[in-house]
N, C-alpha and C positions, 0 to 999 in steps of 0.2 A: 866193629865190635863183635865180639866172639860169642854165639849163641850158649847159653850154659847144655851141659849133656843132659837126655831124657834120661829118666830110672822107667826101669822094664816094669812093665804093664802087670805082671804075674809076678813079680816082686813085691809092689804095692799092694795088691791084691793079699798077700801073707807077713806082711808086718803089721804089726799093732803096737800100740805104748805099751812099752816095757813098764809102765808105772800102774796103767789104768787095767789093761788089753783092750783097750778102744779101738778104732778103728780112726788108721788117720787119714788127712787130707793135705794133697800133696801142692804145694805155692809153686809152680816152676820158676816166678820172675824172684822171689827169696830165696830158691834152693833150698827150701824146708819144706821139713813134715810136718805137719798142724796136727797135736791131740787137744780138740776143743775141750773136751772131759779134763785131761789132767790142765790145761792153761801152759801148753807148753809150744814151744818150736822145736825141733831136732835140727840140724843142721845137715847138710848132703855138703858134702867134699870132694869134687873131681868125681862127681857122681858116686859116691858113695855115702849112702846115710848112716849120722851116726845115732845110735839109737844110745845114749846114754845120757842121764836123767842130768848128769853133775854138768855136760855138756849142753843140756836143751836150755833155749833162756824163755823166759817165761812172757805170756801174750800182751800186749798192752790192750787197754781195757776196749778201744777200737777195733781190735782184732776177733776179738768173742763175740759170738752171733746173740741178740737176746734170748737169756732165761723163757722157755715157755712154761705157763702156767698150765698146769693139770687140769683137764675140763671135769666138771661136776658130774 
């Protein structure tokens, strides 16, 4: 089985959700960009991500780290 391509390390580093400008994190075993903030995926293509919103599918509810509450 063919290992999926890495995205460059300074690439990551300067994308953000086109939706939120969050900061994403990157799945290598989905080939996606996780915007926890907007509840999105992006998808990466032959190692190219595509940053488009009509594109991204959205997190199942497993996927989003919990809500933390604001401390007093």
């Amino acid at each position: 089985m063919e290992e999926p391509p890495d995205i460059d390390p300074k690439l990551l580093e300067i994308l953000v959700c086109p939706l939120t400008k969050a900061p994403l994190r990157y799945d290598r075993e989905a080939q996606e960009l996780i915007s926890e903030e907007a509840g999105l995926a992006y998808p990466i293509r032959d190692g190219i991500p595509i940053m488009l919103v009509d594109e991204a599918r959205p997190l199942r509810d497993d996927e989003t780290p919990p809500k933390r509450l604001p401390q007093p």
